[in-house]
N, C-alpha and C positions, 0 to 999 in steps of 0.2 A: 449115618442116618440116611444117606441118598446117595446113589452112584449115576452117572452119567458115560455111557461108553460110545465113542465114538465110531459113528456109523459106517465108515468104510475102513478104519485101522483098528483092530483085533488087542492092541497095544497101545492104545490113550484110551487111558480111564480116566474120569476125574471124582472124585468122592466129595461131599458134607460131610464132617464129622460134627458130633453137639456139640463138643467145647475145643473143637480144635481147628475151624476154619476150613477152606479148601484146600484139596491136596489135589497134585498129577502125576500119573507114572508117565514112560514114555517105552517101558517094556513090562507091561500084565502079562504078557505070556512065561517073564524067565521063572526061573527056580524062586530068586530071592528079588521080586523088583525093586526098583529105584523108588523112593517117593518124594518128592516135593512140595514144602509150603507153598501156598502163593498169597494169601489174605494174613499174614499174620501181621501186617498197618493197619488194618481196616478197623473201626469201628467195635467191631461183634464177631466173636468165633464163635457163635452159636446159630450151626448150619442145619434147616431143616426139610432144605430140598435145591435141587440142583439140576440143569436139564440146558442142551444145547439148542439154539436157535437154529432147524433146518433150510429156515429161509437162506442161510450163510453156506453157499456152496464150498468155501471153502474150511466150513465147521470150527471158526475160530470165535464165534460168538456163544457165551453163555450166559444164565442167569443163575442164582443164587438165591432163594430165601433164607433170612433169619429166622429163629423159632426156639425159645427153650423147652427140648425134650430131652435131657439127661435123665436115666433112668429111670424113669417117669415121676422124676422129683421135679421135673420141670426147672433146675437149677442151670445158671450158667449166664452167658452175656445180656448185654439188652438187645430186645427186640427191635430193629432199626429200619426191617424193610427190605428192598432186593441190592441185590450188588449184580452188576452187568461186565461182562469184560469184549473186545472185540478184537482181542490179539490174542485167544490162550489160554489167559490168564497172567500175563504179565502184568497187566493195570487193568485195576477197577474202578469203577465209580457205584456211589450210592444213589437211586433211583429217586426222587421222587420226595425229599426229605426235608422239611417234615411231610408228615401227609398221615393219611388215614391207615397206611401199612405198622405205623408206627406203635411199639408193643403188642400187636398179632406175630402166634404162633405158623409161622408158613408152614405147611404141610406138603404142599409140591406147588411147581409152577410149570408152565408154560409158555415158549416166546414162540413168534409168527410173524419177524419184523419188527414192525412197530406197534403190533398188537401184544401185549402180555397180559397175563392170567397168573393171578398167584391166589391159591385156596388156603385159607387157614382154619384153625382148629376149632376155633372161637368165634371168631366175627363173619363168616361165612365167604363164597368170593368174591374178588377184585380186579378190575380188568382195566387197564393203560391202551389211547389207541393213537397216541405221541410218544412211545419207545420209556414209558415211565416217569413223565413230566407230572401227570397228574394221574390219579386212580378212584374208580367208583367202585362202590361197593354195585354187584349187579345181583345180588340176590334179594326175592323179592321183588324181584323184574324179569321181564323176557319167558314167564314160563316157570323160574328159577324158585323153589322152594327159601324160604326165610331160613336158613341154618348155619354152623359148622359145616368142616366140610373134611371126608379121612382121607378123598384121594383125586388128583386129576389128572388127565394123560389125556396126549394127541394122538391121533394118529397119525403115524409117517406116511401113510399111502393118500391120504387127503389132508392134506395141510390146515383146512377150515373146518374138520372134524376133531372136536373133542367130546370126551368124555368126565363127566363128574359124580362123585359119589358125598350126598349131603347125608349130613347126621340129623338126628330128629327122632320122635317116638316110635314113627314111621320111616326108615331113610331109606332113599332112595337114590336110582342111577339115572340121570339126563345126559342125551347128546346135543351137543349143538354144531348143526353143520353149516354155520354160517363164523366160525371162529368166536365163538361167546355170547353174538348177541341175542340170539333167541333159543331156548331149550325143550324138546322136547323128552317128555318122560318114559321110560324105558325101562321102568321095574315090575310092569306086569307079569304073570311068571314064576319070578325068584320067591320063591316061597322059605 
């Protein structure tokens, strides 16, 4: 469902699978790679986004959303919210729990610290600015369309720039270059 590749090694991939948790190679480039489980204690093996913290120069921080997308039956774990690691993947913790993540389909996330973004399919986005102690829903605020949401991503060249794509009868694409708090609109254009 998500892959996640590491920005200076060609060879650490890490993937979401729907029902089968996080996996890591440590050679994507061979003929036949390695893979290993790393979530299979956890809570939820139902992975619906996955994405490394760049703030972590040395790229050992990730985040994780839950999310059931099998086959688009939508079958599989329960919905629990984010899992964070900051060795790897060797040990996780669950963000935030209980909390409003709690039964939302995550669709992608993004970390920036102690800021994280996690967009879901249903309840629109959510934004942590204590490392996932606590989360608000931010749509509906800041600019932010009331929706769903099918996609979010940073960018790597501005750490405080992201991108979102909200669902709606209308959807639409907002940047915010302030790391989530305020959004402006950017689907003028897209026809």
């Amino acid at each position: 469902q998500s892959i996640a590749t590491h920005p200076n090694n060609a060879d650490i991939v890490y993937i979401g699978a729907v029902n089968g948790g996080v996996w890591t190679t440590n050679n994507a480039n061979a003929l036949q790679p390695v893979w290993t489980p790393l979530t299979a204690g956890l809570p939820s093996q139902s992975i619906g986004a996955i994405a490394f913290d760049p703030t972590d120069l040395g790229y050992q921080t990730l985040i994780a959303g839950t999310g059931r997308l099998s086959s688009f039956a939508e079958r599989g774990d329960d919905e629990v919210g984010i899992y964070r690691t900051v060795d790897g993947g060797s040990s996780w913790v669950q963000l935030g729990a209980p909390g409003p993540l709690l039964g939302r389909k995550i669709v992608a996330v993004v970390a920036r610290g102690a800021v994280l973004l996690a967009a879901t399919k249903d309840g629109g986005l959510y934004r942590s600015i204590d490392t996932g102690a606590n989360w608000l829903l931010i749509s509906g605020t800041g600019n932010l369309p009331v929706g769903g949401n099918f996609d979010l991503v940073g960018d790597v060249g501005d750490l405080a720039r992201l991108y979102v794509a909200v669902r709606g009868a209308a959807p639409k694409i907002l940047r915010s270059d302030d790391a989530g708090a305020s959004w402006i609109d950017i689907t003028s254009g897209i026809t």
